[in-house]
N, C-alpha and C positions, 0 to 999 in steps of 0.2 A: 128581333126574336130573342129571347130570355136565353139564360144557358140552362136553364129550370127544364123551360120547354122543349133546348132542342134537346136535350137527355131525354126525357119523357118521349120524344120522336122517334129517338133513334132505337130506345128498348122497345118499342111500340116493331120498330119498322127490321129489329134484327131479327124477329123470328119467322118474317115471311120471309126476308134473306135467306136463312138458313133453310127453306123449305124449297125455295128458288135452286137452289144451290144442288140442294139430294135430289129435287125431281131431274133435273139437269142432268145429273150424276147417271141417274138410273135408267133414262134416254140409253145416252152416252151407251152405256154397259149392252142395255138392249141390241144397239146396232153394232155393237162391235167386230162382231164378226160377221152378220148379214153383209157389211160391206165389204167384206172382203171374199162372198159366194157371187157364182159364176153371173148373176143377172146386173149388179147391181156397178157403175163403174164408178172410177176413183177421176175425184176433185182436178182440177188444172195442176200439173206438175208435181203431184203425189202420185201414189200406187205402195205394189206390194210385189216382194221376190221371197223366192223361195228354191232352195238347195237343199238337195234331196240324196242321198244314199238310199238305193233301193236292192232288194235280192226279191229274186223267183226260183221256184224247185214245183217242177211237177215229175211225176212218172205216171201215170194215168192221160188215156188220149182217147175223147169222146168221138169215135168215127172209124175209119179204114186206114189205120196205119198198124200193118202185122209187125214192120221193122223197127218200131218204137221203142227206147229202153228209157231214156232220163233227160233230161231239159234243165239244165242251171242256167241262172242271168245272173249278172250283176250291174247297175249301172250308177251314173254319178248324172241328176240331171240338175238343169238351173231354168226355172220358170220363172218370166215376172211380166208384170202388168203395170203400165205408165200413163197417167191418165195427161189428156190434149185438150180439154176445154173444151167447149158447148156440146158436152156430153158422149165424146170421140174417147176410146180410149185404145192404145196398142197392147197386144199381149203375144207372147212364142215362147218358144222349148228349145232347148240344142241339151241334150244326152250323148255321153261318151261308156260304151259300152262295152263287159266280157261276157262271151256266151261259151255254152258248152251243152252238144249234143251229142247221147249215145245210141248205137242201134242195138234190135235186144241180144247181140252177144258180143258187147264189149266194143265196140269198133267208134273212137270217137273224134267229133270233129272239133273243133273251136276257131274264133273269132274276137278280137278287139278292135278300137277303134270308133267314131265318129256316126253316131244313124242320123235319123232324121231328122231334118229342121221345122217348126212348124213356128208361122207368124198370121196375126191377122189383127183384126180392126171390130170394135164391137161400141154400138151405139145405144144410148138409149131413150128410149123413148117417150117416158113417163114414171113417175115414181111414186102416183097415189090412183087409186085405190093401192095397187100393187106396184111393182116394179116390172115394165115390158122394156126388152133390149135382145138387139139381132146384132150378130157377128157373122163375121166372111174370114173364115181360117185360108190358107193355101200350106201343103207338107214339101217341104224341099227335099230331094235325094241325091244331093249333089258331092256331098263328104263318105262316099264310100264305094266296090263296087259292087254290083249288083250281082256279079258273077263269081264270086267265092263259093266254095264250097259251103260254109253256114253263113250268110246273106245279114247283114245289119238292118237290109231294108228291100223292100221288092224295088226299087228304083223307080217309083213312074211318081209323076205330082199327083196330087190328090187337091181337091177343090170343095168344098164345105161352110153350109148355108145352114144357122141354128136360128132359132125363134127363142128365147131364154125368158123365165118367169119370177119372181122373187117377192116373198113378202112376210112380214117379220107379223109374227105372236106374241109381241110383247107381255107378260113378261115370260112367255113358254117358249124362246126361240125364233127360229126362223123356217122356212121350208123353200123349198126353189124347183121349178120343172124345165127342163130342156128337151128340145125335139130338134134333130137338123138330118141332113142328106148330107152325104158326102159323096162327090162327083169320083170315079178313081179311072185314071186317062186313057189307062191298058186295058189289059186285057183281065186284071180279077174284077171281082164284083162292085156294085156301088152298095153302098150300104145307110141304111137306116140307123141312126146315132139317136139314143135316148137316155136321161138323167133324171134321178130323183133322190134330192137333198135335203136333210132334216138338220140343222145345228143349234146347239144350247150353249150357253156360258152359264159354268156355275158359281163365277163371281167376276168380278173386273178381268181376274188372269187367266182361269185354267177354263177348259171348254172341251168340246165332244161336239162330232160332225158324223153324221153315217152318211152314204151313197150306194143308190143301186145305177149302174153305170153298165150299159147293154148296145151291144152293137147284133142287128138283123141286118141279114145281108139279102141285095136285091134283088139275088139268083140270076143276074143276066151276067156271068162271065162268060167272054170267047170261047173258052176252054176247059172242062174240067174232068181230070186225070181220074181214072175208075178207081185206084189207090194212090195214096199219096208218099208213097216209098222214094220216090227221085226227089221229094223237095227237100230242099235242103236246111229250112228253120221252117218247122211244124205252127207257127206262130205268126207266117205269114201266105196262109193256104190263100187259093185264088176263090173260093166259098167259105165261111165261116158264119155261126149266131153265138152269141157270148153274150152273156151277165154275170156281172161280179157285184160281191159287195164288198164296202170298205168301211171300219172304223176306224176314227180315230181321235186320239184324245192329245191336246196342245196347251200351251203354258206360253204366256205373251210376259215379260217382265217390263215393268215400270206401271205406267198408268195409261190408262184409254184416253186415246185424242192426240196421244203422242208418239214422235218416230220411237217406236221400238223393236226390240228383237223378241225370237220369240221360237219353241222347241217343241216338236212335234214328233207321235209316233204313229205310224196306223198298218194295219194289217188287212189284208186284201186277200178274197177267197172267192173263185169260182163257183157258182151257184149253178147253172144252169147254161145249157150251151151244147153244138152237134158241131162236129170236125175241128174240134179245138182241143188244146191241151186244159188240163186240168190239175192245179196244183196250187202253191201258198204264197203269197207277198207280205215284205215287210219293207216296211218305210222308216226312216229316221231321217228328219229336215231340220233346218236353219231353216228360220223364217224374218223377213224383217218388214214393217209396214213404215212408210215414211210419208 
């Protein structure tokens, strides 16, 4: 072969390279964050964590609490997801937490310290037309006690079975549905868990995710108190229905396909919901995909 010729080949053969290369590229961008929403899992010995600073402030309480004045949280959480090969991957929570509750004159309690553990196993099960994958959570209440004055956690396991959906609009984003039960051992309610996720990237880095994220409860608790003036965190009634929603907008530095870190804010507002507090979320996370 000439050098005439293979010049001639190779200006011939560089511009479907280069076309090779951006459609690639624009894949790439497409999924970049679909893989890392709730349906879809991560490759053998990859995943994603993420650290969280969060605050809550409600003074509004949709239901029968006369004694209610104000509700502040703060906590520091650390979420991540590790994926295990032929399609297994583990994901949990540990949150370390400060609360503070008032009654409406003045009278206040508070708490620090360690809430609930949550770990489980999510599989998947196909990844065309869409993405189908089921997860088996369990909540630990082992790091706090149950019996304080304002409560980290109602103390019982809880046991939780989701059917999870996902599938990407390229190039308009992503969307994802979840539906699960969550079994609860004692004596509050079991509840009906539902999610609806929309996410866009508006270039390789920055990006925007909404969720409407709702928990119905399945009205069979042992017990339920005609006001709820004895309990002691209004945020862990033994009946509640809640939807919130969340924005939030994130910034991934480096390039898609690679371990990077990445910064996130999002804000979270109760929408709708009967024996729940009612009030506003702010998130600020470290994110890292590796």
């Amino acid at each position: 072969m000439t050098a005439t010729y293979q010049n001639k080949l190779s200006n011939t053969a560089r511009p479907f390279t280069k076309l090779i290369v951006a459609t690639s590229a624009l894949v790439a961008l497409s999924f970049s964050q679909a893989t890392l929403a709730g349906a879809w899992v991560a490759a053998k010995d990859s995943g994603y964590g993420k650290l969280s600073l969060n605050t809550y402030s409600a003074d509004e309480f949709e239901g029968d609490s006369p004694n209610f004045g104000e509700f502040n949280s703060s906590n520091v959480t650390y979420y991540g997801e590790y994926g295990l090969g032929s399609n297994f991957a583990l994901y949990g929570s540990v949150t370390y937490q400060w609360l503070e509750q008032q009654d409406n004159v003045g009278n206040e309690v508070t708490s620090n310290g360690l809430g609930d553990t949550e770990i489980g196993v999510r599989y998947q099960w196909q990844a065309e037309p869409f993405v189908l994958s089921t997860s088996l959570l369990v909540k630990l209440p082992y790091l706090y006690d149950e019996d304080d004055a304002l409560p980290r956690g109602n103390g019982q396991e809880d046991i939780e079975f989701r059917v999870l959906v996902g599938k990407s609009l390229y190039p308009y984003g992503y969307f994802g549905v979840e539906a699960g039960y969550r079994l609860r051992t004692d004596a509050p309610s079991d509840e009906y868990r539902y999610l609806l996720e929309y996410g866009i990237d508006f270039n390789e880095n920055a990006y925007f995710r909404t969720k409407l994220d709702g928990i119905l409860s399945a009205n069979n608790a042992d017990e339920i108190s005609s006001s709820n003036e004895q309990v002691g965190n209004l945020t862990l009634l033994p009946e509640f229905d809640l939807g919130k929603v969340e924005l939030t907008v994130g910034y991934n530095f480096g390039r898609p396909n690679k371990k990077r870190w990445g910064l996130e804010f999002t804000y979270t507002k109760e929408v709708y919901g009967e024996n729940t507090l009612q009030g506003d979320g702010f998130q600020l996370a470290l994110t890292r995909v590796f």
